[in-house]
N, C-alpha and C positions, 0 to 999 in steps of 0.2 A: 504494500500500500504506500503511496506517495502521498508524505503528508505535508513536505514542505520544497518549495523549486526557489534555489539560489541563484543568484545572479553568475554567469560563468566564470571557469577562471580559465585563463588563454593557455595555461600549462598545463593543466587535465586532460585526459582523455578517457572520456565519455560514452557513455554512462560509468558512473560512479555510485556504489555504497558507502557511504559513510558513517551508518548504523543502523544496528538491527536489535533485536530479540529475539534471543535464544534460538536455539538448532532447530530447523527442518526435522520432524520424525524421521525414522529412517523410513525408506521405502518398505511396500508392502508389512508393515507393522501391522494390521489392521484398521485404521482408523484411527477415530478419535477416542473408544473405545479400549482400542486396542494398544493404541500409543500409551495412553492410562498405566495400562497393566505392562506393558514395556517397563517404564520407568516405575514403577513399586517395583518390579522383580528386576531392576539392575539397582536400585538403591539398598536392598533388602537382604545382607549373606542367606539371612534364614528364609529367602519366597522358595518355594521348591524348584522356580524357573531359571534361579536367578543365575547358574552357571550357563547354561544352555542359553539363554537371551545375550549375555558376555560373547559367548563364543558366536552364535549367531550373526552381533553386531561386529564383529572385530576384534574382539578383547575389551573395547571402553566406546563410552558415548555422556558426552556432558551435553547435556540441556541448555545449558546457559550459553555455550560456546555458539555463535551463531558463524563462523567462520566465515569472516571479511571478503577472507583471501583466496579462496574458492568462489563466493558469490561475483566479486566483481572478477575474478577471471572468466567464469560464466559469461558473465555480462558482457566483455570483450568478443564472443564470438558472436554476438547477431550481427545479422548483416546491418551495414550504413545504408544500405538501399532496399529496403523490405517489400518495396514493389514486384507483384506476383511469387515471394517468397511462400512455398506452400508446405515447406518441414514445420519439425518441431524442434527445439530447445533441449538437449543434454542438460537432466539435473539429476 
């Protein structure tokens, strides 16, 4: 969501992140449901999921982490000219 548009800066390149909240769910997690129960069973040693959800995800997953440096490298690859562009977006 774009909640604020700065005036440009000439040494940027565009589009830029400049802040977020927190991590993207992982993929295929379930939902919003299921995200839920993601994060109890990787906070949790004692959830019964909670090795198997680790392993699952990678070995870790912060919440909080909304990774800048991934987003706006994303960002760098849509086209400058999005005319009749008919893909989608790697995320």
């Amino acid at each position: 969501m774009v909640e604020k548009v700065l005036p440009a800066d000439p040494e940027a390149s565009y589009p830029v992140c400049i802040k977020a909240k927190r991590a993207c769910p992982p993929e295929d997690c379930g939902g919003v449901w299921g995200y839920q129960n993601f994060l109890d069973a990787i906070r949790s040693v004692d959830h019964p999921e909670h090795e198997e959800m680790l392993k699952w995800v990678g070995g870790s997953f912060d919440p909080e982490d909304a990774e800048l440096e991934e987003v706006n490298h994303l960002l760098k690859t849509i086209p400058h000219d999005t005319t009749g562009f008919e893909g989608s977006f790697p995320m």
